[in-house]
PDB file of N, CA, C and O in Angstrom:
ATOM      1  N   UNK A   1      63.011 164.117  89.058  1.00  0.00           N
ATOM      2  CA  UNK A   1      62.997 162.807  88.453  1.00  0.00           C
ATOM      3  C   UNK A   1      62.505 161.799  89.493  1.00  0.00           C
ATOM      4  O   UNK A   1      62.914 161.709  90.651  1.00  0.00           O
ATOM      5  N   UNK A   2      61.483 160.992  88.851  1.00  0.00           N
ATOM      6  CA  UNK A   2      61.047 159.935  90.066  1.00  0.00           C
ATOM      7  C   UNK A   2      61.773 158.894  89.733  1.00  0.00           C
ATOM      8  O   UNK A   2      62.225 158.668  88.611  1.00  0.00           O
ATOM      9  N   UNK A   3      61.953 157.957  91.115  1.00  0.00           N
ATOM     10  CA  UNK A   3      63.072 156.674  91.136  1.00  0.00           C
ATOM     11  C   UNK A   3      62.540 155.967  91.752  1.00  0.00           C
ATOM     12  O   UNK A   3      61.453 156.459  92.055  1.00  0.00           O
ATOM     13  N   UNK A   4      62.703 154.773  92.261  1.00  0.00           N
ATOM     14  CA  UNK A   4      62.316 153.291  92.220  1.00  0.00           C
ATOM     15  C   UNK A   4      63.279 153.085  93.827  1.00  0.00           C
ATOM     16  O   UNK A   4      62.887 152.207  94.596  1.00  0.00           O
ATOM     17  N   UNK A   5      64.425 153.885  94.193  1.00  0.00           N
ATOM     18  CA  UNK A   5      65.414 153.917  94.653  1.00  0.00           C
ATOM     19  C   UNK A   5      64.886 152.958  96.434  1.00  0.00           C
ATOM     20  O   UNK A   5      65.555 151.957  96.690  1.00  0.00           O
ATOM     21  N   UNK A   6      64.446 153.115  96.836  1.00  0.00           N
ATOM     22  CA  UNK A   6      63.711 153.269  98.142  1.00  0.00           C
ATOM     23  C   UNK A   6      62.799 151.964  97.768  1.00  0.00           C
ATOM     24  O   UNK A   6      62.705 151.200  98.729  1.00  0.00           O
ATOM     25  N   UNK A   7      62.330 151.670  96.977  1.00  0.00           N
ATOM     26  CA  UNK A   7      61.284 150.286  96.874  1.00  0.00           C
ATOM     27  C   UNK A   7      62.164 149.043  96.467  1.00  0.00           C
ATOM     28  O   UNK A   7      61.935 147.841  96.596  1.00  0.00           O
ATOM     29  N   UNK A   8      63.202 149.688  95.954  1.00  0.00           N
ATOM     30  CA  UNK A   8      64.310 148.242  95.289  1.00  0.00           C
ATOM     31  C   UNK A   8      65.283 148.194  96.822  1.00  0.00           C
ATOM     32  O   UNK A   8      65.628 147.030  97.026  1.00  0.00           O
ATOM     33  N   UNK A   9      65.802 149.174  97.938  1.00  0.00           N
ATOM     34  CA  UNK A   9      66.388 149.214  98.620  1.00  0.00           C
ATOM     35  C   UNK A   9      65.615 148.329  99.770  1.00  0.00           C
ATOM     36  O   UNK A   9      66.369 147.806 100.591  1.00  0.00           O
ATOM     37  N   UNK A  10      64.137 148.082  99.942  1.00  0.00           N
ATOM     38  CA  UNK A  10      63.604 147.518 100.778  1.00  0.00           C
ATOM     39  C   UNK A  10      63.616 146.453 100.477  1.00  0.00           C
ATOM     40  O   UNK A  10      63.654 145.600 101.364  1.00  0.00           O
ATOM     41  N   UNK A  11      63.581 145.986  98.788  1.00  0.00           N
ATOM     42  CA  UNK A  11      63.770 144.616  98.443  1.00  0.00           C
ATOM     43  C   UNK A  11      64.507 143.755  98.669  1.00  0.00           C
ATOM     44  O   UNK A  11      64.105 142.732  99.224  1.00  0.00           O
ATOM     45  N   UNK A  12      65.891 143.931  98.276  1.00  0.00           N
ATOM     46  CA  UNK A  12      66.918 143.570  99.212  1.00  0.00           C
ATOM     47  C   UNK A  12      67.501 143.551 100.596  1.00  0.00           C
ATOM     48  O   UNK A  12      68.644 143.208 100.899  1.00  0.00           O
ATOM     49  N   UNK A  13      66.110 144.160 101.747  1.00  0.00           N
ATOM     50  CA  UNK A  13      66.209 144.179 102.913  1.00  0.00           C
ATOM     51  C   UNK A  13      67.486 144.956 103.766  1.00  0.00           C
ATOM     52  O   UNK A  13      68.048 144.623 104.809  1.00  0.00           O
ATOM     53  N   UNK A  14      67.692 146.125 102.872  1.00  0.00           N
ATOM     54  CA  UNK A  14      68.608 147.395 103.313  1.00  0.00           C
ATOM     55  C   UNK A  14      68.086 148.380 103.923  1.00  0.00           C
ATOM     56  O   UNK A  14      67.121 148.991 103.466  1.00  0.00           O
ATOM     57  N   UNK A  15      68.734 148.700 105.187  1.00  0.00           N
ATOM     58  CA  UNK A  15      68.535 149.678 105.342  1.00  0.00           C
ATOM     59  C   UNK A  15      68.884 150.981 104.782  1.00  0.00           C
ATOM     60  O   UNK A  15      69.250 150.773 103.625  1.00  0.00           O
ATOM     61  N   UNK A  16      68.937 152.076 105.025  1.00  0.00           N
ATOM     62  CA  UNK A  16      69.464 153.626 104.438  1.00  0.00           C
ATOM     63  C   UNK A  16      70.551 153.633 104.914  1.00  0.00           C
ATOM     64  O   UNK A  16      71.257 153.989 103.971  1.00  0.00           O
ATOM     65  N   UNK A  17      71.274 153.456 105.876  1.00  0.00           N
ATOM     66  CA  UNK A  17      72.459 153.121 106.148  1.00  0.00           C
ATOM     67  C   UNK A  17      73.171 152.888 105.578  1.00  0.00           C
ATOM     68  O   UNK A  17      74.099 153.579 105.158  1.00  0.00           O
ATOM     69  N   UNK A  18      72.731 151.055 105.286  1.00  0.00           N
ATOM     70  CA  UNK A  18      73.589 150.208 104.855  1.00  0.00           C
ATOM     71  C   UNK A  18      73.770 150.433 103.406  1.00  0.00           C
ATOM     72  O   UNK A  18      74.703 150.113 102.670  1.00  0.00           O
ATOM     73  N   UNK A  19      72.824 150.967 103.201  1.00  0.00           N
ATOM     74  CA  UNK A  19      72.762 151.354 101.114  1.00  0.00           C
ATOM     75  C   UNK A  19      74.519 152.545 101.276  1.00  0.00           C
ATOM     76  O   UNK A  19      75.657 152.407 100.829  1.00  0.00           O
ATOM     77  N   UNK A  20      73.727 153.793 102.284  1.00  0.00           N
ATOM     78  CA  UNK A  20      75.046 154.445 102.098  1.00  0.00           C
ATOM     79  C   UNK A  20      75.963 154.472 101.936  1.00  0.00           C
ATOM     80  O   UNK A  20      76.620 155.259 101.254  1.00  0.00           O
ATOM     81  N   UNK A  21      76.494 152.920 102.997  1.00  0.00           N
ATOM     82  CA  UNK A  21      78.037 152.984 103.548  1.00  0.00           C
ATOM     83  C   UNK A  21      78.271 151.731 102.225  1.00  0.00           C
ATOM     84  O   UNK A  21      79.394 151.251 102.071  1.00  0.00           O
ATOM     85  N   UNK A  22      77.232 151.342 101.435  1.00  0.00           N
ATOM     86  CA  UNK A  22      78.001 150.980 100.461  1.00  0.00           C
ATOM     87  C   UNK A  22      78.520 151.863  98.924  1.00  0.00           C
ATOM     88  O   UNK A  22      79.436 151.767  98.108  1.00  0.00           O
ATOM     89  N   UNK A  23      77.460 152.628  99.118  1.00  0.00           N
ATOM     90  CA  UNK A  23      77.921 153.429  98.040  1.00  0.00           C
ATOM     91  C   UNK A  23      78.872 154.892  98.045  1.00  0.00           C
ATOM     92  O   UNK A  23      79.155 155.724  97.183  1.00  0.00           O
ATOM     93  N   UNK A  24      79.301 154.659  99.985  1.00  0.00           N
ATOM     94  CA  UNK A  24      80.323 155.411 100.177  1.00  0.00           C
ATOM     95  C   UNK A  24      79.918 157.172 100.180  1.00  0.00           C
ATOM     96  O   UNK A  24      80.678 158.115  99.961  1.00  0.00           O
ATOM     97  N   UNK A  25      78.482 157.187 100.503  1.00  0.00           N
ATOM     98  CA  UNK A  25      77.863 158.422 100.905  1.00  0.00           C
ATOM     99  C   UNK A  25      77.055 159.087 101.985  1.00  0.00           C
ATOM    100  O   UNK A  25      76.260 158.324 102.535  1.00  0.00           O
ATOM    101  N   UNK A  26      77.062 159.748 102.217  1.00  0.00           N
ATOM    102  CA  UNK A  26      75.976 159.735 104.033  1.00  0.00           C
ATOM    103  C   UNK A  26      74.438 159.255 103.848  1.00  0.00           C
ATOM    104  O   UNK A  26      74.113 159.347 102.664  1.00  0.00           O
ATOM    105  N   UNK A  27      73.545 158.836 104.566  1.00  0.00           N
ATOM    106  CA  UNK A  27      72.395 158.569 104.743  1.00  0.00           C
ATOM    107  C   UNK A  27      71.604 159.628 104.281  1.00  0.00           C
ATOM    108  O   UNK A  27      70.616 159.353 103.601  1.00  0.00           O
ATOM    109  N   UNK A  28      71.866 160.759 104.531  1.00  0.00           N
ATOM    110  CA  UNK A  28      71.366 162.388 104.072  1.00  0.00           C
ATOM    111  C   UNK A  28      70.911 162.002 102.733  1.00  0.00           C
ATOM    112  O   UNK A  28      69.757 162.031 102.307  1.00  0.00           O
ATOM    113  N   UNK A  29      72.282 161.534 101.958  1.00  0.00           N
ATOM    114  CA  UNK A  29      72.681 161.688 100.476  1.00  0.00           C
ATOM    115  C   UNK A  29      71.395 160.816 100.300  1.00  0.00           C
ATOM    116  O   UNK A  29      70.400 161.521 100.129  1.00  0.00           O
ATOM    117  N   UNK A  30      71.169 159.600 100.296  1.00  0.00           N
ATOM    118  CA  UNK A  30      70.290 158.431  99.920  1.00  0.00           C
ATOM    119  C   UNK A  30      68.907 158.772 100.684  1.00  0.00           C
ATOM    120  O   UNK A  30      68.101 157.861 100.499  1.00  0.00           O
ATOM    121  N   UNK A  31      68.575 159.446 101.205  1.00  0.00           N
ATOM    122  CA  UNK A  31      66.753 159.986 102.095  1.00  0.00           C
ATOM    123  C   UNK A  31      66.799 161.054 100.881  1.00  0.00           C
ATOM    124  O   UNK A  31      65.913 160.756 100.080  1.00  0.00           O
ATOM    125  N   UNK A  32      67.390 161.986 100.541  1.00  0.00           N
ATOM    126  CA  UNK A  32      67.345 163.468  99.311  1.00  0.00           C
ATOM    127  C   UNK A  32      67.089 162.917  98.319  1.00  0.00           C
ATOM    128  O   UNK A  32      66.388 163.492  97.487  1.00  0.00           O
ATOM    129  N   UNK A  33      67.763 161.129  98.000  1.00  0.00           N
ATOM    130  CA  UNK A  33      67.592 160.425  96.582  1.00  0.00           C
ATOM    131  C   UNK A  33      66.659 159.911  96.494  1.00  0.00           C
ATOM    132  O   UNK A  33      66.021 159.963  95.443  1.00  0.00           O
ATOM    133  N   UNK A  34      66.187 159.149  97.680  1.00  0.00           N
ATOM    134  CA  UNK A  34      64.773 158.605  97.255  1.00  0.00           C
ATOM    135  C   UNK A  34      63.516 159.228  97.829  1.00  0.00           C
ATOM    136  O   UNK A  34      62.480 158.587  98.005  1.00  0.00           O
ATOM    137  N   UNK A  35      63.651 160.402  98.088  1.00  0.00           N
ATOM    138  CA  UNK A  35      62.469 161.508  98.051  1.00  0.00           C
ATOM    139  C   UNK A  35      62.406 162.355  96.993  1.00  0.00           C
ATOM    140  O   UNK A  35      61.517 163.197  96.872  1.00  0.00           O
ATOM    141  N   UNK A  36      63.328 162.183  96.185  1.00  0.00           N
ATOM    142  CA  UNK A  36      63.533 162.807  94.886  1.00  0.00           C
ATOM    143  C   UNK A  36      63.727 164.391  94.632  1.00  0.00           C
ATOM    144  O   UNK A  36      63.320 164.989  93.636  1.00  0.00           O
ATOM    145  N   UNK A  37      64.367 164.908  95.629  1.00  0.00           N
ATOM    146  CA  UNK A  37      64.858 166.165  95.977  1.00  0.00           C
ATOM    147  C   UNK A  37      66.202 166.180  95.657  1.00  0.00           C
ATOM    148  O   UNK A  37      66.782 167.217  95.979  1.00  0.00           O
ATOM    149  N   UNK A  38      66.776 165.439  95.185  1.00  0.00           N
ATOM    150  CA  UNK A  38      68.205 165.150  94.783  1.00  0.00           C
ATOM    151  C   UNK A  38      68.708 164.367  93.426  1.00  0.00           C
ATOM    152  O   UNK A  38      68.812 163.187  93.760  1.00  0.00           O
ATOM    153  N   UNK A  39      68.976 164.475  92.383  1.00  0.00           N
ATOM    154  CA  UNK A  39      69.877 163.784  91.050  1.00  0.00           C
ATOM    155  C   UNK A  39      70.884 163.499  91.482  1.00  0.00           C
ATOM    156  O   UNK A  39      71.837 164.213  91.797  1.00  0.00           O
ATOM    157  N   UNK A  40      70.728 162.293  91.536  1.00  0.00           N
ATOM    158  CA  UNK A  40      72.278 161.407  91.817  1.00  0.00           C
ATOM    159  C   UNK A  40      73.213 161.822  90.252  1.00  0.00           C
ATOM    160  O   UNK A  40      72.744 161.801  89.114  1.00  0.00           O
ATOM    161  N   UNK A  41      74.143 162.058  90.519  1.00  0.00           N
ATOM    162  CA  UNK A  41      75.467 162.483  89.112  1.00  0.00           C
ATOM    163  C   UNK A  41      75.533 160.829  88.953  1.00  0.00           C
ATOM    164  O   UNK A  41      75.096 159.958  89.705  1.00  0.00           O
ATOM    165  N   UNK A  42      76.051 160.753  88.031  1.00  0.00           N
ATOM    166  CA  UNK A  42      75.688 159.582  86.683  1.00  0.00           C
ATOM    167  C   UNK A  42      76.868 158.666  87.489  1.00  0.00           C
ATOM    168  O   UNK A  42      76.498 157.533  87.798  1.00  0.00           O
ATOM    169  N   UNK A  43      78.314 159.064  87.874  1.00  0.00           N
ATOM    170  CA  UNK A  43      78.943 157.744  88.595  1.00  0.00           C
ATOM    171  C   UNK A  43      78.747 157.334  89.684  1.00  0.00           C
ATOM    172  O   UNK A  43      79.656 156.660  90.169  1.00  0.00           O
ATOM    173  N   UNK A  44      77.166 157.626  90.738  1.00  0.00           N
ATOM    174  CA  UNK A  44      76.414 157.807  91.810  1.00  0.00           C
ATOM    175  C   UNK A  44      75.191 156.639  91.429  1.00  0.00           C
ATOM    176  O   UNK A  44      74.661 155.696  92.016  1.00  0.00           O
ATOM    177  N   UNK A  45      75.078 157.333  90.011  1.00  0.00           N
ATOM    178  CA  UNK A  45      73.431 156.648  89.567  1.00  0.00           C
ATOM    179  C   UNK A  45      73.952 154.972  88.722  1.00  0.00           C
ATOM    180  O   UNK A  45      73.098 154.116  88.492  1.00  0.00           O
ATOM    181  N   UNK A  46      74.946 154.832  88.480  1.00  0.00           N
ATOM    182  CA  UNK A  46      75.530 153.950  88.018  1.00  0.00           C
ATOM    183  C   UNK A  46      76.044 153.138  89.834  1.00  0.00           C
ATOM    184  O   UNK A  46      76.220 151.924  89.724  1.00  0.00           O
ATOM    185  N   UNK A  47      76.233 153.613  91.113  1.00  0.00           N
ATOM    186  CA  UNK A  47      76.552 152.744  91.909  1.00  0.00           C
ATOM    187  C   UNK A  47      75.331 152.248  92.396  1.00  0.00           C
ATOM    188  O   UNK A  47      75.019 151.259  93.060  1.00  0.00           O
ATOM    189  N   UNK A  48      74.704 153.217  91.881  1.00  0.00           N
ATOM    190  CA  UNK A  48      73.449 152.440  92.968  1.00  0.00           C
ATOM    191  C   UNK A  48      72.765 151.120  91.791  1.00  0.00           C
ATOM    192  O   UNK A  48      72.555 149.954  92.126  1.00  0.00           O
ATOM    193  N   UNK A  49      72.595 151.523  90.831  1.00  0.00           N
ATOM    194  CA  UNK A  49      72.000 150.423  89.721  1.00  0.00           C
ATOM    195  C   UNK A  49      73.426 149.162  89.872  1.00  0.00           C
ATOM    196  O   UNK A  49      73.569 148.428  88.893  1.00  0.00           O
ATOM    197  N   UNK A  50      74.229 149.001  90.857  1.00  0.00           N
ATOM    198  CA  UNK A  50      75.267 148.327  90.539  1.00  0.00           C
ATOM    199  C   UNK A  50      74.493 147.636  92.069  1.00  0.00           C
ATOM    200  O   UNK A  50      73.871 146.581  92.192  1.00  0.00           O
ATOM    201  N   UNK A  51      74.737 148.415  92.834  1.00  0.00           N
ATOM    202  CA  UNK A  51      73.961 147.530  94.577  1.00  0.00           C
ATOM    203  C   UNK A  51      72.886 146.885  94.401  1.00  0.00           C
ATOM    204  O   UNK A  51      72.564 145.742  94.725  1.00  0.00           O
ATOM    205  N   UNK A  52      72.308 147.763  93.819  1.00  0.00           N
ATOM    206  CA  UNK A  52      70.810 147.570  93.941  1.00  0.00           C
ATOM    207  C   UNK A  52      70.452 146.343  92.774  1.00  0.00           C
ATOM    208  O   UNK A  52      69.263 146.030  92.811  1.00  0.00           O
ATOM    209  N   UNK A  53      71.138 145.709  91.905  1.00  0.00           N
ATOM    210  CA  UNK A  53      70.714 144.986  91.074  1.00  0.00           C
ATOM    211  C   UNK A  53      70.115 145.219  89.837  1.00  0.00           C
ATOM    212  O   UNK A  53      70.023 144.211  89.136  1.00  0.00           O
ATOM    213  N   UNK A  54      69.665 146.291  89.351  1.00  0.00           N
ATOM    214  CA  UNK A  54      68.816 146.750  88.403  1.00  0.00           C
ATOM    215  C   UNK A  54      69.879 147.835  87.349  1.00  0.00           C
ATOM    216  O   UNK A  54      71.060 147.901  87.690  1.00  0.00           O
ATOM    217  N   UNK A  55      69.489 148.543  86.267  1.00  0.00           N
ATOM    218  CA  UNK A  55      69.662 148.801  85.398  1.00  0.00           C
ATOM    219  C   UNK A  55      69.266 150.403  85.827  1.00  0.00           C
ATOM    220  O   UNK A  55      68.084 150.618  86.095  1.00  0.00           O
ATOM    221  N   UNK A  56      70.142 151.420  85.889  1.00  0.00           N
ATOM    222  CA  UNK A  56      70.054 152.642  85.802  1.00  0.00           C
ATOM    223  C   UNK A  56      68.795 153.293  85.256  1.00  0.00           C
ATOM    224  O   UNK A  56      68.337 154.260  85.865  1.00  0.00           O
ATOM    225  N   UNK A  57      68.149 152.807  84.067  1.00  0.00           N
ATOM    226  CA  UNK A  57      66.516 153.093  83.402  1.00  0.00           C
ATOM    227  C   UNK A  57      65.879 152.336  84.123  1.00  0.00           C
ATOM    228  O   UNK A  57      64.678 152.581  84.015  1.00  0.00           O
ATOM    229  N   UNK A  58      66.147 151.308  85.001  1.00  0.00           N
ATOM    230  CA  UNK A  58      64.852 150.660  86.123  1.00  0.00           C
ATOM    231  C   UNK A  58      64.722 151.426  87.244  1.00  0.00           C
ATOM    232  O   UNK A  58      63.756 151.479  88.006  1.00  0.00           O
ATOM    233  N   UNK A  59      65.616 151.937  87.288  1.00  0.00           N
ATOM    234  CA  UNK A  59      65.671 152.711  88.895  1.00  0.00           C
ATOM    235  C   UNK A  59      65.309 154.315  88.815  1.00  0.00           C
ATOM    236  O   UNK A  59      64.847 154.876  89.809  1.00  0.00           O
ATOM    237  N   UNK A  60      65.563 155.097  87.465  1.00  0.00           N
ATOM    238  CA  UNK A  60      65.012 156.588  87.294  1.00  0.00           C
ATOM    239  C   UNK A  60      64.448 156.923  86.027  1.00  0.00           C
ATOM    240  O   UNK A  60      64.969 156.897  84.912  1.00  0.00           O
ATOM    241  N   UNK A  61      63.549 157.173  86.304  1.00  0.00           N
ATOM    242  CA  UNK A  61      62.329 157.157  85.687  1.00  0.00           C
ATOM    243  C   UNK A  61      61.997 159.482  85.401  1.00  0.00           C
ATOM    244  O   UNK A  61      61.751 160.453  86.117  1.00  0.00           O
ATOM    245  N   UNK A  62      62.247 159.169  83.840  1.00  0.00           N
ATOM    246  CA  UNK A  62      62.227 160.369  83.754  1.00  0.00           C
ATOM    247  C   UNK A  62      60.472 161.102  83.864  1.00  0.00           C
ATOM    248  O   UNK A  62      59.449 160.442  83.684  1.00  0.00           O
ATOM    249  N   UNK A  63      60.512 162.373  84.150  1.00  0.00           N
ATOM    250  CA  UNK A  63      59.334 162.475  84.240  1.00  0.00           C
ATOM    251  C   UNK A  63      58.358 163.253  82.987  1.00  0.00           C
ATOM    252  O   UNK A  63      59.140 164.017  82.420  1.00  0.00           O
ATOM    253  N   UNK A  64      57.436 163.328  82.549  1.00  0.00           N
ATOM    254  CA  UNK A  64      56.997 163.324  81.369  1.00  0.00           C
ATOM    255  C   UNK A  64      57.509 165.165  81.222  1.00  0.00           C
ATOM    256  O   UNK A  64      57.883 165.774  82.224  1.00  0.00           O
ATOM    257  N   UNK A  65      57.464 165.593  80.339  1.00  0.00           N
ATOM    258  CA  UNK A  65      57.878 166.553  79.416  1.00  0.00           C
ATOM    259  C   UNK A  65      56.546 167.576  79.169  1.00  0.00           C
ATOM    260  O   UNK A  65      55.806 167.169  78.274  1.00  0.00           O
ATOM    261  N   UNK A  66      56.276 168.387  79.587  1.00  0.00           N
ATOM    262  CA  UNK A  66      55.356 169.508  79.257  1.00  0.00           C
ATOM    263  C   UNK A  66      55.316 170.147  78.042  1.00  0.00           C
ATOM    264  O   UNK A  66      56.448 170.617  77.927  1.00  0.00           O
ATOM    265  N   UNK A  67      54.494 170.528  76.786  1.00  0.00           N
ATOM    266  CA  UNK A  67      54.217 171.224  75.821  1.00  0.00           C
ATOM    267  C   UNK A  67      54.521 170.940  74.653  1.00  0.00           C
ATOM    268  O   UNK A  67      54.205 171.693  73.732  1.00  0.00           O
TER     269      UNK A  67
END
């Protein structure tokens, strides 16, 4: 799934860090999320659309559907 995660986090002038230690997860967790090697679980994807300002459908972006 592609995300927005990493372009809205620069917006607000956060680092990866600071995103973490607010959403109470390691830096690991948030570099796996916004390289998109990782699905944040829904009370994860709901903290970050809560930091980050935006709306859970602004921030992950499903990816189109084959066949």
């Amino acid at each position: 799934m592609k995300n927005r995660v990493a372009q809205e986090r620069v917006r607000l002038g956060l680092s990866q860090v600071q995103l973490a230690e607010r959403l109470g997860v390691s830096r690991q967790t948030v570099i796996s999320i916004e390289k998109g090697r990782f699905d944040p679980s829904l009370p994860l994807a709901f903290g970050l659309a809560r930091v980050l300002g935006r709306r859970i459908e602004e921030l992950f972006l499903p990816e189109q559907l084959e066949g």
